[in-house]
N, C-alpha and C positions, 0 to 999 in steps of 0.2 A: 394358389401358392406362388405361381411364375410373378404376380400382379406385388406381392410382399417384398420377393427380391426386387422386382424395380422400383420401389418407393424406398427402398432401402438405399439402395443402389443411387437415387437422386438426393435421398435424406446427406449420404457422405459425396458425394460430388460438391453441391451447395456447402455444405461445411468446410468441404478442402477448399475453396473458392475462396470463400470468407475470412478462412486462416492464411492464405496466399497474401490477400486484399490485405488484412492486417501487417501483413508483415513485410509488405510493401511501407506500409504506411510510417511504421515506426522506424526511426531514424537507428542506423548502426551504431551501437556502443561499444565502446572500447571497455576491456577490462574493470578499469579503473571506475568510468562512469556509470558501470552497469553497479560496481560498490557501492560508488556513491548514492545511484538511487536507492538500494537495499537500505545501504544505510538510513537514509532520509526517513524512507516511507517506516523501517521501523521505528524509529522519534518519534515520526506524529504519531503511529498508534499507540508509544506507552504517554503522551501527551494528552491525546483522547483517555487514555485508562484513567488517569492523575487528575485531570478536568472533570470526568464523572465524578470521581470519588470527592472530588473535594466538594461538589452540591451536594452532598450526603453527610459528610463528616460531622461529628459531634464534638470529635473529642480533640481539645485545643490543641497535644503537645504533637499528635497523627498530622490533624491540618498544616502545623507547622513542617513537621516533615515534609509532605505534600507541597507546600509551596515551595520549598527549597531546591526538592527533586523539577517541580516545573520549570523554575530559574532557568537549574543547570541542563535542563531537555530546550530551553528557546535558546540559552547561549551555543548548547551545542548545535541545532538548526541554524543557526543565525550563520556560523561557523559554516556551515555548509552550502552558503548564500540562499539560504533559504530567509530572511530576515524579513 
């Protein structure tokens, strides 16, 4: 049993270490930029969503939709100097 706690016991040492080490790593963001990445990263995933669907789509008046929303998802990335 004593042998479980210490593998446990090394299993979160090594993890706090890891998560230390990360967060060394990552640069401090201000308010604003931690925004803008949220922002960012949710565009590409409804970008990814819109990209899927549109290699599926059947139906002309959807895909049209689809492409429009794509449009307006790069202009706003673009916007975001993601371009």
């Amino acid at each position: 049993m004593a042998r479980g706690w210490e593998s446990k016991s090394v299993e979160d040492q090594v993890a706090a270490a890891e998560a230390a080490k990360e967060a060394r790593a990552k640069p401090y963001l201000s308010p604003e930029q931690r925004e803008r990445e949220t922002r960012l990263q949710s565009l590409r995933l409804s970008r990814a969503q819109i990209v899927a669907r549109l290699k599926t789509v059947t139906n002309p008046k959807y895909r049209t939709q689809l492409e429009r929303s794509l449009a307006h998802l790069n202009k706003e990335i673009s916007k975001l100097g993601e371009g």
